[in-house]
C-alpha positions, 0 to 999 in steps of 0.5 A, spaced: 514 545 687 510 540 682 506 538 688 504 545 689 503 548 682 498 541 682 495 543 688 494 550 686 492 548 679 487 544 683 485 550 687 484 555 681 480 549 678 474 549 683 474 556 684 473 557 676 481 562 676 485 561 670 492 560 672 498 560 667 504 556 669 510 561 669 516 559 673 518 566 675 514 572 675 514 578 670 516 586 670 514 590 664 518 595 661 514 601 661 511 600 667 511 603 675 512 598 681 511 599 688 515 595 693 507 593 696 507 590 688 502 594 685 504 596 678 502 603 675 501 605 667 501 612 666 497 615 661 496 623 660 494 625 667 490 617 668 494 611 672 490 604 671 493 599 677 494 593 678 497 587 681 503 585 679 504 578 676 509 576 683 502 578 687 497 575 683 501 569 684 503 568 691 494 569 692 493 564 688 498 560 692 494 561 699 486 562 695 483 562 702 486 568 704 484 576 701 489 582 701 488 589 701 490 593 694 492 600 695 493 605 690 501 607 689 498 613 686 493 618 689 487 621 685 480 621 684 477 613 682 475 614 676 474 607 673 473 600 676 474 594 671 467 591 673 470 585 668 473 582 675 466 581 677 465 576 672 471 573 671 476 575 677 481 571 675 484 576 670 487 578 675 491 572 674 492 570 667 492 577 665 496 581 670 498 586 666 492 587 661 486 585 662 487 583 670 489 591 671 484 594 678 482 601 677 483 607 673 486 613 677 486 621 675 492 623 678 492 629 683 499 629 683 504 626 678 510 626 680 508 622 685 510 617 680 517 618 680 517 615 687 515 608 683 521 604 681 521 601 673 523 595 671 530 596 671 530 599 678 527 594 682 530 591 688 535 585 686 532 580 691 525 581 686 529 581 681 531 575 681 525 571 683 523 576 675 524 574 668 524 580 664 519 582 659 519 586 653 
């Protein structure tokens, strides 16, 4: 494992990414999870995406490779984080902040609801995830 995080260290370094050392991903509270490991976090009628923590960390463990992002929620586009483009490694220090993909005005709110919240998670994640408040 501690040859791993090196390597991944490593990595991040050449490709200029910030990587912080968590020992378990994370969930946040008041967030919506996609079992595909995108979160959502409702404003009014705006969704902003993401990663989550447990994605962004299995990409930087295989930085060669690419990986779609779908949109948990369907709705007109109506902001990209053009911060990625500078600084893509947000995705990976700041998942669920600063690292968050695109805004979305959700055409149908209630899909939401089919989203899983932090407490309803699938226990074999939830046990690789440490809870945050």
């Amino acid at each position: 494992m501690a040859s791993r995080l090196l390597w991944a260290s490593r990595a991040a370094s050449y490709l200029r990414i910030s990587v912080s050392h968590r020992g378990f991903a994370s969930v946040v509270k008041d967030l919506k999870y996609a079992d595909s490991h995108e979160w959502v976090k409702v404003e009014g009628n705006t969704a902003t995406v993401g990663i989550t923590d447990h994605a962004q960390d299995h990409l930087v463990e295989s930085v060669k490779a690419t990986s779609d992002v779908n949109s948990p929620v369907s709705g007109k586009v109506v902001e990209v984080n053009e911060e990625l483009n500078s600084s893509p490694g947000l995705v990976n220090s700041s998942p669920y902040e600063n690292g968050w993909i695109i805004k979305v005005d959700l055409s149908d709110t209630g899909e939401v609801n089919s989203l899983m919240d932090s407490t309803s998670t699938p226990s074999s994640v939830k046990k690789k995830m440490q809870s945050i408040d």
